[in-house]
N, C-alpha and C positions, 0 to 999 in steps of 0.2 A: 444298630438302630434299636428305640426302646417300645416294643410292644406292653398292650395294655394287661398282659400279665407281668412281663417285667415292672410298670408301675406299681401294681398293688404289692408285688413282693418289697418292692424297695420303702413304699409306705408302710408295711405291716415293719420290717427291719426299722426302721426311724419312731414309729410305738414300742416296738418289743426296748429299743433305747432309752427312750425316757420313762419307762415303766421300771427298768433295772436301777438307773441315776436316779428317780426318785424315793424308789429304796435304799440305794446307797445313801440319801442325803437323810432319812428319816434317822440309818441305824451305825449310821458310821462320823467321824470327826473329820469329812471331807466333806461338808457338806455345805458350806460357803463357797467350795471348788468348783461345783461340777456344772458341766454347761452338755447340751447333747448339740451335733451339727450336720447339717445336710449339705450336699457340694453334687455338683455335676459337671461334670470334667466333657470336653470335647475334643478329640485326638485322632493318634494313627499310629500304625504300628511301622516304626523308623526302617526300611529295610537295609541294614548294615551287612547285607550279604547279596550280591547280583542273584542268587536265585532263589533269594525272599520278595523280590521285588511283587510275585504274585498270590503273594500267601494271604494278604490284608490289603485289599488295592481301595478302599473303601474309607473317608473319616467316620467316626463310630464315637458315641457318647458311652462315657464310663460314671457310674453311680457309686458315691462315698457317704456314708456313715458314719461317724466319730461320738465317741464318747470321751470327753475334754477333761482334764484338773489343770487349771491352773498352780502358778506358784506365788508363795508367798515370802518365802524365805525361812521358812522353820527347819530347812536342810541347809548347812551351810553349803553347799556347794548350787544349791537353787541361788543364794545370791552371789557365790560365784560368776556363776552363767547369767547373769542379768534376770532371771526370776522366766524362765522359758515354761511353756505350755507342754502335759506330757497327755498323751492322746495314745487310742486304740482304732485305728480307721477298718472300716471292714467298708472290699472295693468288690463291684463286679462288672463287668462289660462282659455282650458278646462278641468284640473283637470285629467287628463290623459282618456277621453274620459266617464268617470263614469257614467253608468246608473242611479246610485241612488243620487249622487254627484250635476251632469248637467254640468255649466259653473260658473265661478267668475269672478266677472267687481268688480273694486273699486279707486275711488278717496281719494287719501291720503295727504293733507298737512303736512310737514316734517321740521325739522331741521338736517343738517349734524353738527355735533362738531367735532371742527381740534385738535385731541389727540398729533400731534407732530406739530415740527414747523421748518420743513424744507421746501427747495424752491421749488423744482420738486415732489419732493415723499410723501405722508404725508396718515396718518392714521386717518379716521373720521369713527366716529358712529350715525348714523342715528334714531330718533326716528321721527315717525310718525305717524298716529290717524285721520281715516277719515269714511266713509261712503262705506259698501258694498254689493253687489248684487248678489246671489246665485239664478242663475233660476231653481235649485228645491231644495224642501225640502218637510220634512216630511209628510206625508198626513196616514190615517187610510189603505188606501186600496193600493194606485197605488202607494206608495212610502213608503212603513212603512219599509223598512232596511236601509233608511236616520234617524240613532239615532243621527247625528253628529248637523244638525240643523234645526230649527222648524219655521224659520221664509224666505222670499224672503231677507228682507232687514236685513244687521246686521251692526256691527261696525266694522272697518279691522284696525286694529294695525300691523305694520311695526316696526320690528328692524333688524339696521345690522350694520356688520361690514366691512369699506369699503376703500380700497386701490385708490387713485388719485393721475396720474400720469400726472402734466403738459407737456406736447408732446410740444407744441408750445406756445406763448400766447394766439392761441383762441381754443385750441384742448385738451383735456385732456381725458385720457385712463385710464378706470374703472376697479376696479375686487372687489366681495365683499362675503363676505357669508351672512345667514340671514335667519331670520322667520319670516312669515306672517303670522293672524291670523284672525279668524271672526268668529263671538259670537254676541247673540243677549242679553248679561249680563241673560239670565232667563225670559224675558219678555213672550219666547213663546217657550212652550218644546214641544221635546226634542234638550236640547242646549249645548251637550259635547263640540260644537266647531270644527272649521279644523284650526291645525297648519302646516303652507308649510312650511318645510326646503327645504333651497335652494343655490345652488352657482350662480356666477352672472359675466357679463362682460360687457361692453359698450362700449361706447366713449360720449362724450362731446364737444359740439362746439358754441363758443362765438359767438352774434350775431352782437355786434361793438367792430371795434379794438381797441378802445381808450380804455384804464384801468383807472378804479376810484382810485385815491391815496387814502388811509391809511389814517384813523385818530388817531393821540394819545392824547390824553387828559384826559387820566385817572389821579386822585388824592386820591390815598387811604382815607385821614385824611377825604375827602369829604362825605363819609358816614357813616350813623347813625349806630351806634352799640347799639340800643336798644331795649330789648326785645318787644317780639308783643304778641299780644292776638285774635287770631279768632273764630268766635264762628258763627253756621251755624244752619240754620232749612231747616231739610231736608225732600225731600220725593222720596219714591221707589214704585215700584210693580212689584210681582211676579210673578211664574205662576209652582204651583207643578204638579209635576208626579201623571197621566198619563197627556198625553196631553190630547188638549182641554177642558180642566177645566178651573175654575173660573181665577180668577186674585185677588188678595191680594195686599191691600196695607200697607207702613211701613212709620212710624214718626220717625227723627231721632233728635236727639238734638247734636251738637257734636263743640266742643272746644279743641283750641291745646296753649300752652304757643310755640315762636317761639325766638331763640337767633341766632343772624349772625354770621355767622363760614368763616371762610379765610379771606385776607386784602381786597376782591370786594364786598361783601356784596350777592354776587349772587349766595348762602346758605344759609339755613339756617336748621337748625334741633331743634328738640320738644318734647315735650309728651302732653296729655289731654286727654280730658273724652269722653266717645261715651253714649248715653242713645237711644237705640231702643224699639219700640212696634211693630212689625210686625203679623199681620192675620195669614199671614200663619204660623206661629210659632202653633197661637191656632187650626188651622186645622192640625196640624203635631201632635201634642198633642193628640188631639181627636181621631186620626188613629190608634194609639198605646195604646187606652185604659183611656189616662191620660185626661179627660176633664177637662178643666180653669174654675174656680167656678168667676173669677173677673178678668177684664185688666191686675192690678197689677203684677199677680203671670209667666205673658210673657214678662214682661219688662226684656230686656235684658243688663247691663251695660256694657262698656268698658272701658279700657285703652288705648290710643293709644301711638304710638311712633313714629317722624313724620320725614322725610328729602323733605325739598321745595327745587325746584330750580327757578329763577328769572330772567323772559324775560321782564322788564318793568314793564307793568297792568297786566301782564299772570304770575302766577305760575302753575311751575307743581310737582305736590302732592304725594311722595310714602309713606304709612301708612302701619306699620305693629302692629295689634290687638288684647286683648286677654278679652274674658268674665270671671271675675272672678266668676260671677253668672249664669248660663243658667237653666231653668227649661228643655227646649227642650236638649239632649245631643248629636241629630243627627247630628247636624253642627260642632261640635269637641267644643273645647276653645279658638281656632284662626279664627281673620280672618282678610285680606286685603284689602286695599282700592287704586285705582288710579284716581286721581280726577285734574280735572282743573281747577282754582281760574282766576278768571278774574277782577280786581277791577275798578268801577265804582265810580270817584271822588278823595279823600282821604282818606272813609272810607268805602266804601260799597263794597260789594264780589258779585260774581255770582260763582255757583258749578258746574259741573258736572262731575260724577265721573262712577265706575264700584267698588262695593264691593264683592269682593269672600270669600269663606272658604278653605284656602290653594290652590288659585287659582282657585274654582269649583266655575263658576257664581253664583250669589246670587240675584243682581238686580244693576239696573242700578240709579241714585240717580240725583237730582236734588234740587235748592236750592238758597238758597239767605243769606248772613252773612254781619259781621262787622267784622271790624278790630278797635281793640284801640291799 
């Protein structure tokens, strides 16, 4: 619920906004871009686990902040993607007041994508992927019915779906649904996770009247339709059930074959190889009776299947994977990957991803690759 000091904070946070955006628009060449926006979200904490069911039994409003740029197209790949909105939302709820829960703070950088292409009304989906802050979680004594997360800091994933209504040229009225999420990938149990479902409303308002014209310059024939090859050396760590244990680390080896799909090139989809060794695998093994006589016999292989999408030097990565081999059979024979490729030059990659087993954290991955 929002007491009247969480008001004023959230008001003071929507001044400190357009006090920074109006500096931005004085001293910088984004300054036909920038809009600040307020939103207030109404929700619940989804219990995807029978004994989360009483962690959040309450609906609770969540308070968003954004700081907005528009596009215009002066990046070819802004008019790739249909000219999408790139935003910094800073979220807070108290979660509906949750003893074992506490509060969420999180900074989330975003892309809105404009699904239609009308003047006033239009349909965008929102992904987003930043940094977040749970001031409690799990401890052995003063907080052991927090099974949801095990760590202060985790990672908050944002998606939604979201209706924008141009009101005026500098005023535009929000409404959206959506889920939020925060997960520390496994790094530190126990980490089932909290997913907020939520409905949403705002408004929006431009900070100069001047509008940046539209660029078109696109030329299909302009891009390369040739296959790619990435190939990544990776590294993860764990952390099994119970808490407080060790930490495990994983080697990954992993390659995707990539071919470009539609006339923009800003697709792409694949398959390739995964080769893991992960520790805990041989402490999983050992629990159950089965001890590893040699490295080899935890090597775990994969198959991947792969759709890129292409913001420039950023891709973003959805994998879905299957072990034709597993000695360990606790993980199932799937498992998922969401990763972000960053390239460095014309051939070099940076990774970082999140791997699950049918979306059950697994670890968090990091890494360095090539592109030929």
């Amino acid at each position: 619920m929002l007491n009247k000091r969480n008001y004023k904070a959230f008001f003071l946070l929507l001044l400190s906004l357009l006090y920074i955006s109006s500096a931005l628009a004085q001293t910088t060449p984004f300054k036909h871009k920038l809009w600040v926006e307020a939103k207030l979200h109404y929700g619940f904490v989804i219990p995807h686990h029978e004994n989360m069911v009483n962690l959040a039994a309450q609906h609770f409003c969540m308070m968003e902040a954004d700081l907005i740029q528009t596009s215009n197209g002066d990046k070819l790949w802004e008019q790739q993607h249909y000219y999408p909105i790139k935003g910094i939302s800073l979220l807070y709820t108290d979660l509906g007041g949750s003893t074992y829960l506490g509060k969420a703070f999180a900074v989330i950088p975003y892309l809105d994508f404009n699904l239609t292409r009308k003047k006033k009304l239009n349909l965008f989906f929102r992904f987003g992927a930043g940094l977040g802050y749970l001031s409690k979680h799990y401890t052995r004594t003063g907080n052991y019915k927090n099974i949801a997360i095990g760590s202060h800091f985790n990672a908050a994933i944002q998606l939604m779906y979201e209706l924008r209504w141009r009101a005026t040229p500098r005023l535009d009225i929000t409404a959206g649904i959506g889920l939020t999420h925060f997960s520390n990938g496994a790094l530190k149990i126990p980490n089932l996770g909290i997913n907020i479902g939520s409905v949403s409303a705002g408004c929006a308002y431009k900070i100069d009247a001047v509008q940046a014209p539209l660029v078109h310059s696109l030329k299909a024939e302009a891009f390369s339709r040739k296959w790619e090859f990435r190939v990544f050396a990776l590294f993860g760590c764990s952390e099994l059930y119970a808490a407080y244990g060790p930490k495990f680390p994983a080697y990954i080896l992993s390659g995707t074959f990539l071919k470009p799909i539609g006339k923009m090139n800003k697709r792409r989809i694949g398959a390739g190889f995964d080769l893991f060794y992960d520790e805990a695998t041989i402490e999983s093994l050992d629990r159950i009776g089965q001890p590893v006589k040699n490295a080899v016999e935890v090597l775990r292989p994969g198959i991947n299947f792969t759709h890129q999408f292409n913001f420039s030097r950023l891709s973003f990565v959805l994998q879905f994977g299957v072990y034709p081999y597993t000695k360990y059979k606790g993980d199932g024979y799937l498992y998922d990957r969401l990763a972000l490729h960053y390239r460095i030059g014309k051939h070099y990659l940076i990774q970082l991803g999140i791997k699950t087993h049918l979306f059950r954290a697994d670890m968090i991955e990091y890494g360095i690759g090539y592109k030929f």
